[in-house]
C-alpha positions as CSV (number, residue, x, y, z in Angstrom):
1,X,149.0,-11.9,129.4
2,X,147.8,-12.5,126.0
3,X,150.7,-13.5,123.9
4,X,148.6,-13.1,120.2
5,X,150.3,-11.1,118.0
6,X,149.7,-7.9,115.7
7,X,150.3,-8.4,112.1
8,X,150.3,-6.4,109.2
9,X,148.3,-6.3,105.7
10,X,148.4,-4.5,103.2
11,X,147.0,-0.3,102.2
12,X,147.1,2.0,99.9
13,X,148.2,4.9,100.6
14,X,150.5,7.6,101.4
15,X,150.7,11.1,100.2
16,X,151.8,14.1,98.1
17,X,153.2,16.6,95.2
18,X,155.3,15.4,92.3
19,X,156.3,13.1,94.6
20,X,154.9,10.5,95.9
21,X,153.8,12.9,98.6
22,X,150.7,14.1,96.6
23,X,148.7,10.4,95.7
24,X,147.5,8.1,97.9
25,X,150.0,5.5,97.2
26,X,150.5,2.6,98.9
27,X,151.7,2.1,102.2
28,X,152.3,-1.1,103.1
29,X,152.8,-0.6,106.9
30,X,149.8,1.5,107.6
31,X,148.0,0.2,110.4
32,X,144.4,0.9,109.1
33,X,143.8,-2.4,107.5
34,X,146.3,-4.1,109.0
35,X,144.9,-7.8,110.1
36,X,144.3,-8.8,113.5
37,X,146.8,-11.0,113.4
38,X,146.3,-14.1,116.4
39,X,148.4,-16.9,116.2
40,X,152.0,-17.8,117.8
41,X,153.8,-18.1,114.0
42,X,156.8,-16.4,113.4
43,X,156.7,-15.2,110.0
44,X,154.2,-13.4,107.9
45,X,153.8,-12.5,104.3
46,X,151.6,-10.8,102.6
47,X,151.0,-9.1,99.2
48,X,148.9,-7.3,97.4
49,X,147.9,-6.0,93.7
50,X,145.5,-2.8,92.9
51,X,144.3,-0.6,89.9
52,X,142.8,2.9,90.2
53,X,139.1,2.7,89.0
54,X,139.3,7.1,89.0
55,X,141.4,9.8,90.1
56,X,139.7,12.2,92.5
57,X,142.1,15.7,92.4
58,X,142.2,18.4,94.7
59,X,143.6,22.1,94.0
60,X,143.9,24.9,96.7
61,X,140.2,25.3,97.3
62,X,139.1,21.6,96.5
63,X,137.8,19.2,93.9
64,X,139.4,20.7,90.6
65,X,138.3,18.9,86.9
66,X,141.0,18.2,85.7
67,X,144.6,16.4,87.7
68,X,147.1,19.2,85.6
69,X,144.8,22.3,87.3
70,X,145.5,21.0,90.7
71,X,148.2,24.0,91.5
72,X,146.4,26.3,88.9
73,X,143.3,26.9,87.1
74,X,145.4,28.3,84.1
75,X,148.6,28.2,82.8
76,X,150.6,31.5,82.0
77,X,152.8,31.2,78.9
78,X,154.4,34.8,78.5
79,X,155.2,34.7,82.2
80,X,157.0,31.5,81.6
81,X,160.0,33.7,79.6
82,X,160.2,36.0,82.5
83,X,163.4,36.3,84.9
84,X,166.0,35.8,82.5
85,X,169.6,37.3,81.3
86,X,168.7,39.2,78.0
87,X,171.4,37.4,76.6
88,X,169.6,34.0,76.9
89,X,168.0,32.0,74.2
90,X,164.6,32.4,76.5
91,X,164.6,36.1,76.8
92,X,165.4,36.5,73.0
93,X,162.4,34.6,72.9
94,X,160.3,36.9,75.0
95,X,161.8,39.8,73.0
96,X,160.6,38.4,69.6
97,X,156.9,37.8,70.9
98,X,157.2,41.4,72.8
99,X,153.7,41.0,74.1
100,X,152.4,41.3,77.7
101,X,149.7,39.9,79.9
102,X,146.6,41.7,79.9
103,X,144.4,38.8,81.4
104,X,143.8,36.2,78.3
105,X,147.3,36.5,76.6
106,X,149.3,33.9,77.2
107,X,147.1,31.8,79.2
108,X,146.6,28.2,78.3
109,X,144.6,25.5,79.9
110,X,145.7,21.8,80.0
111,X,143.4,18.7,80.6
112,X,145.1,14.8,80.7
113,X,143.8,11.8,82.6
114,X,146.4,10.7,85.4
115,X,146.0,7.1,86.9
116,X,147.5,4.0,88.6
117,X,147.3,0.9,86.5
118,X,148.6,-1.5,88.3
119,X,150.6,-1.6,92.1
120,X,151.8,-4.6,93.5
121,X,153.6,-5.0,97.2
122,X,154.5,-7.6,99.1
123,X,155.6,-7.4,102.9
124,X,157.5,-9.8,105.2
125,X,157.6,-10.0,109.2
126,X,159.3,-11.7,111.5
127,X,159.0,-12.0,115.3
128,X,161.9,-12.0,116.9
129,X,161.7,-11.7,120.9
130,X,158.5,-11.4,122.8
131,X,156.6,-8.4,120.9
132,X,159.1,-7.6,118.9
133,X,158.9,-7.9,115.6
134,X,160.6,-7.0,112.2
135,X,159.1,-6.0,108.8
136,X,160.0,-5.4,105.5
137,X,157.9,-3.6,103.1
138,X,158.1,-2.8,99.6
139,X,156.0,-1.5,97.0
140,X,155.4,-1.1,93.2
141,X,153.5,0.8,90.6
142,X,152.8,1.6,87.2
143,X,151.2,4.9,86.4
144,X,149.9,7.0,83.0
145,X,149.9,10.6,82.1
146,X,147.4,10.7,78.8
147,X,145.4,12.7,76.4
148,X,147.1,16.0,77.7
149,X,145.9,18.5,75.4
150,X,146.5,22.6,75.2
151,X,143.5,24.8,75.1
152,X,145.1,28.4,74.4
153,X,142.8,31.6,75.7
154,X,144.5,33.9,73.3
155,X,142.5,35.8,71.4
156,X,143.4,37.2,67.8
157,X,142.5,40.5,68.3
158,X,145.7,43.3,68.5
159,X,148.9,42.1,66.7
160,X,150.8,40.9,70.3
161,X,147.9,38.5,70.4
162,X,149.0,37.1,67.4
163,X,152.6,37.4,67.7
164,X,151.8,35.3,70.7
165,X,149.9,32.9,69.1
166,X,152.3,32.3,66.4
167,X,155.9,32.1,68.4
168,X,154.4,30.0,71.7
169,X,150.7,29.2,72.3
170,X,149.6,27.6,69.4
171,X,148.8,23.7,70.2
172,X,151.2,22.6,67.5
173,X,153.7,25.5,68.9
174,X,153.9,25.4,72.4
175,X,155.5,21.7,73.0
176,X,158.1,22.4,70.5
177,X,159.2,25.5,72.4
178,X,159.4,24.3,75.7
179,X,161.4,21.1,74.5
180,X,163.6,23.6,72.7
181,X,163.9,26.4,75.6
182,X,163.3,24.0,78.2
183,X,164.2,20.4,77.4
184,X,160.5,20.1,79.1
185,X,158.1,17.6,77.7
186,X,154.3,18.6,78.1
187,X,152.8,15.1,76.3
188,X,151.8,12.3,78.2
189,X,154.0,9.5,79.5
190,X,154.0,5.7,81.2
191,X,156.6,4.6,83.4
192,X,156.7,2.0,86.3
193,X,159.2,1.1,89.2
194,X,159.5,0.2,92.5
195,X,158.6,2.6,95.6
196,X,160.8,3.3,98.5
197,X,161.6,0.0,100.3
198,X,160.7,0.3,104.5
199,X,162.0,-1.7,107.5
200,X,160.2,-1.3,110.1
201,X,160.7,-2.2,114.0
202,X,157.2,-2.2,115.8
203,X,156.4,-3.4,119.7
204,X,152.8,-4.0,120.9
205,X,151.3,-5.2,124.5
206,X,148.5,-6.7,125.2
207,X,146.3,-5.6,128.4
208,X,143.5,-8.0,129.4
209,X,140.5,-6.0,130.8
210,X,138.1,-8.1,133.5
211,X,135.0,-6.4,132.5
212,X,132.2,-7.3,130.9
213,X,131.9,-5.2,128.0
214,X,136.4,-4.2,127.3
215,X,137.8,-6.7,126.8
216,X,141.4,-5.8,125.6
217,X,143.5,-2.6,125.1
218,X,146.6,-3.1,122.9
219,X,149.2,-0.6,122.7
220,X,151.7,-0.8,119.6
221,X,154.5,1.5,118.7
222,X,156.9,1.9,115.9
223,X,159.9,3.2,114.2
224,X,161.6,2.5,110.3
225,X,163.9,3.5,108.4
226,X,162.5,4.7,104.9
227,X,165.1,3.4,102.1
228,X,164.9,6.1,98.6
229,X,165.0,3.5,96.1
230,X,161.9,4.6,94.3
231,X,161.7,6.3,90.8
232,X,162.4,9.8,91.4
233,X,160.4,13.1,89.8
234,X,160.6,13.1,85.9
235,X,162.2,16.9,85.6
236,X,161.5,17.1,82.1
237,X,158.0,15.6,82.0
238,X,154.2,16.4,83.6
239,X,153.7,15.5,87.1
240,X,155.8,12.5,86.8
241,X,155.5,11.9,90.4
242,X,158.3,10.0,92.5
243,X,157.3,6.7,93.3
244,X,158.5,7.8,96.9
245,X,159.9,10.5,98.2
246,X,162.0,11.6,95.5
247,X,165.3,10.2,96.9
248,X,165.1,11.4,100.6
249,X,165.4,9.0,103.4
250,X,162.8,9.2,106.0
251,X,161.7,7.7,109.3
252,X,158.0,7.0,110.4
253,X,157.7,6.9,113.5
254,X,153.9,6.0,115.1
255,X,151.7,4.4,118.2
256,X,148.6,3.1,118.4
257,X,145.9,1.9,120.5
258,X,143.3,-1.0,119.5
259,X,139.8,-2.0,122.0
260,X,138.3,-4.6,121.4
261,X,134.4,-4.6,122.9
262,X,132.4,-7.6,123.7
263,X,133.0,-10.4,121.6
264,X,132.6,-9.3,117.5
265,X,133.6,-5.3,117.8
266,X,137.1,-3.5,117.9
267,X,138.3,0.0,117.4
268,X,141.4,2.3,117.6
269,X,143.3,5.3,116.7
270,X,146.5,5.9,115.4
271,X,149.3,8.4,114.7
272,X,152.1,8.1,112.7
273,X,154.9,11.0,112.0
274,X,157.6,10.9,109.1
275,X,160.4,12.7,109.5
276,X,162.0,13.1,105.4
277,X,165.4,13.9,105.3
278,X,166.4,17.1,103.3
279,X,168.0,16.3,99.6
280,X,169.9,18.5,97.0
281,X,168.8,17.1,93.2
282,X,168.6,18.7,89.9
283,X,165.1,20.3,90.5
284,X,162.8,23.0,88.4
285,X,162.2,26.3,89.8
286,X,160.4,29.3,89.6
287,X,162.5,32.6,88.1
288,X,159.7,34.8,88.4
289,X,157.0,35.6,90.9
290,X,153.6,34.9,88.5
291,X,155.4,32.1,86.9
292,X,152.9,29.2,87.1
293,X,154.2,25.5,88.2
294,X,153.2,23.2,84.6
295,X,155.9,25.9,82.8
296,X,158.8,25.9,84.4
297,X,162.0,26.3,82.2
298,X,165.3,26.3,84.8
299,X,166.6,23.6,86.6
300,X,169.4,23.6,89.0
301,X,170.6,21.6,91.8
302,X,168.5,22.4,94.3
303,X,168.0,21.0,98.1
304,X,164.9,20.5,99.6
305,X,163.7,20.7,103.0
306,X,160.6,18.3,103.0
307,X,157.4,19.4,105.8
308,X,156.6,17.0,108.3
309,X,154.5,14.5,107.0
310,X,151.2,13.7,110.1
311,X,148.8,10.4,109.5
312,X,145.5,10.6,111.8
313,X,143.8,6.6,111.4
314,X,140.7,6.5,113.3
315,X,138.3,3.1,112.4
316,X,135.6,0.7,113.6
317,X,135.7,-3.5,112.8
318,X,132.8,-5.8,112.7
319,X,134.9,-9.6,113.2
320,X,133.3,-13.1,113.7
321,X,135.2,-16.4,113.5
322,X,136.6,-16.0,109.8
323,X,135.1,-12.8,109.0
324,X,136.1,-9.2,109.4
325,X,134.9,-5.7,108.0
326,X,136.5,-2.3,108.6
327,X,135.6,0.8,107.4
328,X,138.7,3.3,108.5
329,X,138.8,7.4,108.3
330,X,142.5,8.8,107.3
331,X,143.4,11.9,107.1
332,X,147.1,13.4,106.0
333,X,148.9,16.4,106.0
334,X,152.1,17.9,105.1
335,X,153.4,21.0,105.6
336,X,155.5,23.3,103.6
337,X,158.5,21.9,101.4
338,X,160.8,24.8,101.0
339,X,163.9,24.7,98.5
340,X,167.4,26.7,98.5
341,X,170.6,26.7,96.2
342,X,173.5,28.7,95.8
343,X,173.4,29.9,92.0
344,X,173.3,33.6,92.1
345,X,171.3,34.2,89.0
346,X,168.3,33.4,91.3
347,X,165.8,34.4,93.8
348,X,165.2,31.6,96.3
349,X,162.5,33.5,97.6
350,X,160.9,33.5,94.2
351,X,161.6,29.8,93.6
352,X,159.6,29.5,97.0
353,X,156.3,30.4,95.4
354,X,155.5,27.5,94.0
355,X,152.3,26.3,94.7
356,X,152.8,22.8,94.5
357,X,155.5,23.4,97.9
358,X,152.7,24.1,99.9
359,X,151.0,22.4,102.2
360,X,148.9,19.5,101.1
361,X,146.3,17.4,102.8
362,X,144.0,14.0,102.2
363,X,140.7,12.7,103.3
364,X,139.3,9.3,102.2
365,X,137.3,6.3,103.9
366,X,139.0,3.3,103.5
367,X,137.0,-0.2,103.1
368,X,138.7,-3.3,104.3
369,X,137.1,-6.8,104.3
370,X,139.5,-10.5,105.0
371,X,138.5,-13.6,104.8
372,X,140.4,-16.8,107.4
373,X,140.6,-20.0,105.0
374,X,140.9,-21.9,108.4
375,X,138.4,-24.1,107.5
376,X,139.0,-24.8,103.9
377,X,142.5,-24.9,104.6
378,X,143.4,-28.2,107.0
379,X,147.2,-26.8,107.6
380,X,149.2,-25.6,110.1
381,X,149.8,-22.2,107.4
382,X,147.1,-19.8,108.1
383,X,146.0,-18.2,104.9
384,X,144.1,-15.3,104.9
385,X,142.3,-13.6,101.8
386,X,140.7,-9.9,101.4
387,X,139.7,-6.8,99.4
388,X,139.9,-3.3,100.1
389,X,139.3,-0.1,98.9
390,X,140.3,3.8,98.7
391,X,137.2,6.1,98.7
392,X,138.7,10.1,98.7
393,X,136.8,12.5,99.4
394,X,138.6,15.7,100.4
395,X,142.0,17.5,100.2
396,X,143.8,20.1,98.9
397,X,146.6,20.2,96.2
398,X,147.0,16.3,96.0
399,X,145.8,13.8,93.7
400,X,143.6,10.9,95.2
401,X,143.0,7.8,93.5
402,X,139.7,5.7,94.0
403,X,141.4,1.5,94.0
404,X,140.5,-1.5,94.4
405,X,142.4,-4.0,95.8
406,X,142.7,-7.9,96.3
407,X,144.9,-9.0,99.2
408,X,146.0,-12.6,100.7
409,X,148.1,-12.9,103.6
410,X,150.1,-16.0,105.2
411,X,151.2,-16.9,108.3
412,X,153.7,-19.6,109.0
């Protein structure tokens, strides 16, 4: 029996919706660009940093222009006031404008630039028994909402289209309200933190094939425990995304099956299921049915029942004495999130329409190259260097960042 063992490396990625459930963030136990690891150590670390070079972003029907038109083409101002106690300070509001929808009133488009600028993460395992082996992985990011601007389709024809020009949808008009009704801020923002931290139990066995062309088949499972101590959703602010998965603990769970063929090819597939536990937080919702999801003006504590989250890995690796190149297909999905509460005042059916609880999905190649310093390195430490990269290419109502990434991993 072959006693090498599996390691890890380093990915980015994981998915979707102001959470970190709608980017391809990093994922530092993803076994796509995991190393081959083959040597009796005990320990491995590894780390990695990574910028976005562009966001790719995906809306309901795909490739949108624009990462704030990902849920909607347009967003609906007047609509916005709707679903409210007349007694309120938003329905007085709506009263004052007293103007209706007739297919450009109202409606207002927003464009901003929404990137990554910097993630760093840096993983430990240790082998503990046979192969067994412990991990723990945690991640980091910095990301930037910028140069969100308001173009308002109102036209300045009848007096309501002025009214509602005047009272909401004008540029210079339109922030200050929803601060005021809303305690919503529609500029741009920049915030960092740390994403949820993962330990991670994983088993793998080696079986030697005595054939000419396979070689080996490796089985590996896995199981962790997802730990929410990520940045959570901004309320008050634009897609400011949770850094993980907006407080809920989750467990992957995942197995996995490697060839390798001849003496310089491998490949494998892989599936990995997390399970996200429900969790009630102060969330936005949707008071009435053609609200859209940018203007939003109620929040309440809210729980939410996350969809199963499914990872599909399939990839092919080139690999020579101190050389290997992967290129790796992933695709994710996740199904419906689906919120309730108990506050009276509203429908949580209607809260239910958002767009951005739907189901969201992720295709990109991913491009992983390492480097074994084996022989620049005269030590008993292996160090290992590399590069990868994030190429999306499909989806639907996610954001997908195109990185780059340099990587160095050391066992010990």
């Amino acid at each position: 029996m072959n006693k090498k063992l599996h390691g890890l490396m380093i990915c980015a990625f994981c998915m979707i919706m102001p959470d970190m459930l709608s980017m391809n963030l990093l994922n530092l136990y993803d076994t796509l660009t995991r190393p081959y690891y083959t040597s009796e150590k005990k320990f491995q670390f590894y780390s990695f940093t990574y910028g976005g070079i562009f966001t790719r972003q995906f809306g309901s029907h795909g490739s949108v222009s624009n990462p704030l038109r990902i849920w909607e083409p347009e967003q609906l101002a007047l609509e916005m006031l709707q679903g409210y106690n007349p007694c309120t300070a938003i329905a007085k509001k709506s009263a004052q404008i007293d103007a209706s929808d007739n297919g450009r009133r109202g409606h207002i488009c927003f464009d901003g630039t929404f990137r990554i600028l910097f993630s760093f993460g840096a993983a430990w395992r240790f082998f503990v028994h046979n192969n067994w082996s412990i991990g723990v992985y945690i991640p980091s990011y910095v990301m930037r909402l910028s140069h969100v601007k308001t173009h308002d389709l109102t036209e300045s024809i009848t007096d309501e289209d002025l009214r509602t020009k005047e009272f909401l949808t004008n540029p210079w008009v339109l922030p200050q309200e929803t601060c005021a009704l809303g305690d919503l801020d529609i500029g741009g923002w920049q915030r960092g933190g740390l994403g949820d931290i993962v330990t991670q139990a994983e088993w793998y066995q080696d079986f030697i094939q005595q054939r000419p062309i396979l070689r080996n088949v490796r089985l590996n499972w896995r199981i962790g425990v997802g730990i929410p101590t990520a940045r959570r959703v901004d309320e008050n602010k634009l897609i400011a995304i949770s850094f993980g998965r907006d407080g809920a603990w989750s467990i992957p769970l995942g197995i996995g099956l490697d060839f390798t063929v001849g003496s310089w090819f491998r490949t494998g597939v892989d599936v990995q299921l997390t399970f996200i536990f429900g969790n009630k937080r102060h969330r936005r919702i949707k008071t009435y049915p053609t609200q859209t999801d940018l203007l939003l003006l109620t929040k309440l504590d809210a729980y939410k029942d996350f969809g199963l989250e499914q990872q599909y890995n399939l990839y092919v690796e080139f690999f020579s004495r101190n050389l290997s190149f992967k290129c790796g297909y992933q695709y994710i999905t996740q199904g419906d999130d689906e919120l309730s509460f108990g506050n009276n005042n509203f429908s949580p059916n209607i809260a239910n329409l958002l767009v951005k609880l739907h189901d969201r999905t992720m295709h990109e190649i991913i491009l992983v190259g390492w480097y074994d310093m084996k022989d620049l390195i005269k030590s008993s430490t292996e160090v290992k260097i590399g590069m990868f990269s994030q190429l999306p290419f499909n989806g639907r109502r996610s954001f997908a960042q195109q990185t780059l990434s340099l990587m160095v991993a050391v066992n010990f």
